[in-house]
N, C-alpha and C positions, 0 to 999 in steps of 0.2 A: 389544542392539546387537552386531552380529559385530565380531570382530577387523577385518576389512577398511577397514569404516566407521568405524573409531577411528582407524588409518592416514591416515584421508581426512580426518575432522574435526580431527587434533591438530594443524595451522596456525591454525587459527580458531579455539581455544578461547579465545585473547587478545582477540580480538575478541566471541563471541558473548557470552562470561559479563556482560559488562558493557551490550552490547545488549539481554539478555535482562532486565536489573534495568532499565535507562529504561523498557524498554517496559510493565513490571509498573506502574511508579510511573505513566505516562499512562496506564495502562487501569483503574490505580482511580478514575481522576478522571472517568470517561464518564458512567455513571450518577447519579453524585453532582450531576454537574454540570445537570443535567436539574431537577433539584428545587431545588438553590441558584439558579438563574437564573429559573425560575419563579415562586418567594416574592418574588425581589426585583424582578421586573420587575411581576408582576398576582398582588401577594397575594390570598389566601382563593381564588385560582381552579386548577380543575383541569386548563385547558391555557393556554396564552401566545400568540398570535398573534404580539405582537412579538418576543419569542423566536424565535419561526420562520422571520419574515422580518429577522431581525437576522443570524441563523444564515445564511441566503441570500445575504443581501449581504457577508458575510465571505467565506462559499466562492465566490462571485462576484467576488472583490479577488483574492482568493488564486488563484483559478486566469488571470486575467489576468498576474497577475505571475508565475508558477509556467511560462506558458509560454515567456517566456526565462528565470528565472533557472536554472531544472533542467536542460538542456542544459550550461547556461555552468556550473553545477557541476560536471554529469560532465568537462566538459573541465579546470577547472581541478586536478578530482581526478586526470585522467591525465598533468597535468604536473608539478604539485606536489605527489602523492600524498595518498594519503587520509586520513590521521591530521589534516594542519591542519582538509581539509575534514568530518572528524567533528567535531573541537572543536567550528567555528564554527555547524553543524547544531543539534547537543545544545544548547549553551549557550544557544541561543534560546527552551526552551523554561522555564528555571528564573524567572525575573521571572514571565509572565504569572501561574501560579499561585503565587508567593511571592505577591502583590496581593490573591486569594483566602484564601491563609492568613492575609492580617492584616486581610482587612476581605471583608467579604460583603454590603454596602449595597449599594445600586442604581446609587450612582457608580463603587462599585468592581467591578460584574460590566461597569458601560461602558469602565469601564478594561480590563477584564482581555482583553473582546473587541476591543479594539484591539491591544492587546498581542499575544492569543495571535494575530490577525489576520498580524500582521510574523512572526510565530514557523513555524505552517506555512508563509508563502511559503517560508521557508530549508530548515525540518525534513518536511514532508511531502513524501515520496514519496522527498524526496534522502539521506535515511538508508539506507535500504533499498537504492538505485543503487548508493550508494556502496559499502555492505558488499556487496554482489552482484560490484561490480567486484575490490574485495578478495579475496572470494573466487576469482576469475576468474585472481588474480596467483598466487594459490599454488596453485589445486587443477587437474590436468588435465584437459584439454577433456572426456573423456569419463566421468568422475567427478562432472563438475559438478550434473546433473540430483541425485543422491544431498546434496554441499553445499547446496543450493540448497532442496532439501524440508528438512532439517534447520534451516536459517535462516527459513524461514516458519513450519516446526512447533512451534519455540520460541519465534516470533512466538504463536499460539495459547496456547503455554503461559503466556509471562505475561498473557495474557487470564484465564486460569482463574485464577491467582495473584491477579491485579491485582483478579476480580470477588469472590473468596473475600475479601481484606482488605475491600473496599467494601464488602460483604455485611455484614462483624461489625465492623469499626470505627467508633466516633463518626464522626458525620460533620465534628465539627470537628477532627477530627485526621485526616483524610487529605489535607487540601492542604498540612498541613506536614510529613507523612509524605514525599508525593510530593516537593518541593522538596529536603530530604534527600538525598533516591536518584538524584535529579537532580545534585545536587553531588559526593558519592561517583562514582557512574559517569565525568563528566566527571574526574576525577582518575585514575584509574583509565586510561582508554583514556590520558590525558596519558602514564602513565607504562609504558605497555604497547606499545603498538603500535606497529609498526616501520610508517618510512614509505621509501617506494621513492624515492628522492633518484637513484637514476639513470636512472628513465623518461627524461628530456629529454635526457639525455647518451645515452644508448639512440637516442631518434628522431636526433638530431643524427649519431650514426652510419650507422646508415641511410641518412640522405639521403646523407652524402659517397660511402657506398658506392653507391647506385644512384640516383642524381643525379635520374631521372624520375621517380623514383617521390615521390608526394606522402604526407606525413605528414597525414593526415585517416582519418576514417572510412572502411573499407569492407567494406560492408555487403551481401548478399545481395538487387538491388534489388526483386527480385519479393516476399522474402521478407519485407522490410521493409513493403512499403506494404500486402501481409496483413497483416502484424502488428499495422501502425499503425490499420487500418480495427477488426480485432478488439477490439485494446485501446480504440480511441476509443468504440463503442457498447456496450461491456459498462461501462465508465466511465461512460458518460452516463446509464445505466439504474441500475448499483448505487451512484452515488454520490448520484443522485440519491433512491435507497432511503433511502441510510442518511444523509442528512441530515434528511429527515424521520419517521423510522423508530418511535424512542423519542415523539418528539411524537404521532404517530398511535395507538399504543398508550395513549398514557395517555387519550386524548378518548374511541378509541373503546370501552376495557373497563377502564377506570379503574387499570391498572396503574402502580407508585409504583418508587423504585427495588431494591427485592426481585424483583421480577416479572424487572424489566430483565436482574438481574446470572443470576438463575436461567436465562432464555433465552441471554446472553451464555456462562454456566460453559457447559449444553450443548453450543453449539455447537465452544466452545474445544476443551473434552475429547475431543471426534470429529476435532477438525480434528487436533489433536495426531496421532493414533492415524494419521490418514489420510495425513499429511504425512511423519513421521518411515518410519512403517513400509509404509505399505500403497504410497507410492508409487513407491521404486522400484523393487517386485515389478513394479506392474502400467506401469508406463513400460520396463518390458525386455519387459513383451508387448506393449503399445496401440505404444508409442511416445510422444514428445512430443505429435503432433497426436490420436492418438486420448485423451490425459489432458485435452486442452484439450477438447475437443468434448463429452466427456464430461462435463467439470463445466460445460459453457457448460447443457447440459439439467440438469443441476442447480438453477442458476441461476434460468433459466425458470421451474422447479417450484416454487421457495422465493418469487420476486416475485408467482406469479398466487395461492399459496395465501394470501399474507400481503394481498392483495388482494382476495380474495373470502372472509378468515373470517368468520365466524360466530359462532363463541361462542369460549370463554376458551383454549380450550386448541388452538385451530386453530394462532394463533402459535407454538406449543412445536413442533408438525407441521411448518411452516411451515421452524422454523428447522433442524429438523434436515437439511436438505438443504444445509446449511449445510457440515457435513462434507464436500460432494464439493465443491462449490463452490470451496471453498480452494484446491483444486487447479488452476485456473485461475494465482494469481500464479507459483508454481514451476515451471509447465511452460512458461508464458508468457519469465521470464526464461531457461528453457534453452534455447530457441527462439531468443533476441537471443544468446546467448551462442556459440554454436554460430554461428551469421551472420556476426560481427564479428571482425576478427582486434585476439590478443591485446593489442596497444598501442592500441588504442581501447575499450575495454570500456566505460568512464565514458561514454565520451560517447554508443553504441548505446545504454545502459542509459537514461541523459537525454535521448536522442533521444524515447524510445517513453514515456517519463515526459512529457515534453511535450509530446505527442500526450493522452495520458490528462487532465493539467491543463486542454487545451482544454472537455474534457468536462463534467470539473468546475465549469468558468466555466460553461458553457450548460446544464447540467441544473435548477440554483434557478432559473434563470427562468420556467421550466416547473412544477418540484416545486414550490417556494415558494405562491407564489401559489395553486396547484391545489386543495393539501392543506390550506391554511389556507380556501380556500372550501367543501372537502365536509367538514371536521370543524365545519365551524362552522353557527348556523341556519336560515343565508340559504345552502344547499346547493339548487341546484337539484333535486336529487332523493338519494333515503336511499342513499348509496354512499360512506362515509367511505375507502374503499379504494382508491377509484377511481384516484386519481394515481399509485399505485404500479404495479395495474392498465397504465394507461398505459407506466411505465416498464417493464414486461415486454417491450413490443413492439423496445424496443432490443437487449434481449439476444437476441431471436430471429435480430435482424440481424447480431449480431455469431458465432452461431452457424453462421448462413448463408456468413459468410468463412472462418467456419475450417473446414468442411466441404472450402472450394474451396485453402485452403494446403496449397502443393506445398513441399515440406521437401528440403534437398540431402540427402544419405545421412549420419551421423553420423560414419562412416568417408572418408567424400571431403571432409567437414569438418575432419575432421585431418590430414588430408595435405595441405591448404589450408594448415593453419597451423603446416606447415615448412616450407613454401616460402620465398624470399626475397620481398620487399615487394614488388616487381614481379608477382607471380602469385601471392600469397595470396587475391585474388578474380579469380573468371574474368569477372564480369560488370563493367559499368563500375561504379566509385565512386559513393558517394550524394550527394557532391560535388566536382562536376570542375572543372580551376583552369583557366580561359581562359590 
């Protein structure tokens, strides 16, 4: 890491260090969670149906609710700063797996799924907004792409951590592991992170000073509803991937959680390499739109091969395209970042977050159902792949937008955003006040 990049990350180390150990403590619990819920729900068997479609109708609650409550975060984040809005994030997710670490019966994984149910509506996706916004407040505009791969890369690296502990620990000591790290962190960011307490008194200036001008969002609006088209079908495709993902492996080549974590370390370790280092070389030549486009054919390659494998080791091929792929969320958020002027960052970031959650809600309708019919023996025909298959076709189309986003210049995007409120966007707002 150059000097430069130390410069740029030493605002956020208050922040990251302590994101990076939640994210360890949830990414041991993936795999694990795969076999603990399996036993309890259809002992002696090697795949779950009800698991699958349990799995469906949670990320089906969840992205129903996910689509106001994530906006109305980022906003609350941009007013009453982001340290309350981490607390209240994090905090949601220590019970559900406390419930696992004290009991592992059948009533308590139906506990835990209602639980962890209420837990990402708060915590998925709005952690990540939030510290994106954070980042947005201390590092400058034209820095941020380099922040932004750093904040996803060490997202990757506690995958690799998280899978290494799952890998070699009892399995009954990693849900009380995880709740631990969960408590720790939460204490931690309490006593750490500074919260911007004068955003509000900020906007309230503003307005006195240029009275027309409206404290809202505003946003680049062509660039926005590319955005929002991109993110919504590559969302409807990969989430729809990875909710059935691990259940499809284990039916169709009897993979347990060793298999899982080995595919998961993989790809984590590339994603690392690709995120921290390789992308802001190749984002000073591509650009933002050519990093997205590029890992959208990623993307593609990783859903059709993991859809038409074959034998044992097509997955491992499969996943390794997995490394470019990643690159999709950090150029995606430099993309919103660059758009939106600085005193709205939360709520761009929660806009195109709740665009994505729509997705979420409507892909298990489709996934669920699909992949529990072709792994099972009443398949109309031998294609256990097939629904994933299927979701390939969304990324195509989310491909297809970002080929066609037109991006302002990164340099007229900062001179945007010295401007006074009244001409930080040339175009009209994304919402105009009658």
């Amino acid at each position: 890491m150059g000097g430069n990049e130390v410069k740029i990350l030493r605002p956020l180390v208050h922040l990251l260090v302590p994101l990076f150990v939640h994210w360890i403590a949830e990414e041991m619990t993936v795999s694990v969670l795969v076999d603990v819920t399996t036993r309890a729900l259809c002992p002696g068997q090697s795949s779950c149906p009800e698991v699958i479609y349990i799995t469906g109708v949670q990320q089906t609650v969840v992205g129903i609710f996910k689509m106001v409550v994530l906006p109305l975060l980022g906003q609350l984040a941009d007013e009453y700063g982001r340290k309350p809005l981490l607390l209240i994030t994090i905090s949601t997710s220590i019970v559900p797996f406390a419930i696992l670490a004290w009991d592992d019966s059948r009533a308590a994984v139906y506990v835990h799924f209602v639980l962890r149910t209420i837990s990402y509506i708060f915590s998925q996706g709005s952690i990540s907004c939030i510290a994106i916004a954070y980042a947005a407040d201390v590092i400058e505009v034209g820095k941020r792409s380099v922040a932004f791969g750093w904040i996803t890369g060490l997202f990757s690296a506690a995958h690799v951590l998280g899978n290494i502990l799952a890998r070699f620990l009892p399995e009954e000591w990693i849900f009380e592991a995880c709740v631990n790290l969960f408590v720790e962190r939460w204490n931690s960011i309490k006593d750490t992170i500074f919260v911007f307490r004068n955003r509000i008194g900020q906007k309230e200036l503003i307005s006195s000073i240029y009275p027309e001008c409206i404290s809202i969002q505003k946003i680049c609006s062509e660039t926005l509803k590319r955005i929002s088209l991109i993110s919504f079908f590559y969302e409807l495709g990969m989430s729809g991937i990875s909710s059935i993902l691990l259940y499809y492996l284990k039916a169709a080549f009897g993979f347990n959680k060793n298999q899982f974590s080995e595919i998961l370390l993989m790809v984590s370790f590339g994603s690392i390499f690709s995120q921290i280092l390789v992308l802001p070389f190749i984002n000073a030549i591509m650009g933002e739109k050519g990093v997205l486009c590029l890992a959208l054919i990623a993307s593609i390659a990783y859903s059709v091969l993991y859809g038409i494998a074959w034998a044992r080791w097509v997955p491992y091929l499969s996943a390794s395209f997995g490394v470019i792929y990643v690159l999709v969320k950090p150029s995606t958020f430099a993309i919103i970042s660059k758009a939106a002027i600085s005193s709205d960052q939360g709520k761009a970031q929660g806009l195109i977050a709740g665009v994505q959650s729509i997705a979420s809600l409507l892909s298990p309708i489709v996934m669920s159902p699909l992949t529990s019919l072709f792994i099972s023996s009443d398949a109309p025909f031998d294609f256990k792949g097939f629904s994933i298959l299927v979701a390939s076709i969304s990324m195509v189309i989310s491909l297809g937008h970002a080929c066609m986003l037109n991006l302002e210049r990164p340099d007229k995007a900062t001179a945007n955003n010295k401007r006074p409120c009244g001409e930080e966007a040339i175009e009209a707002p994304l919402i105009a006040q009658p």
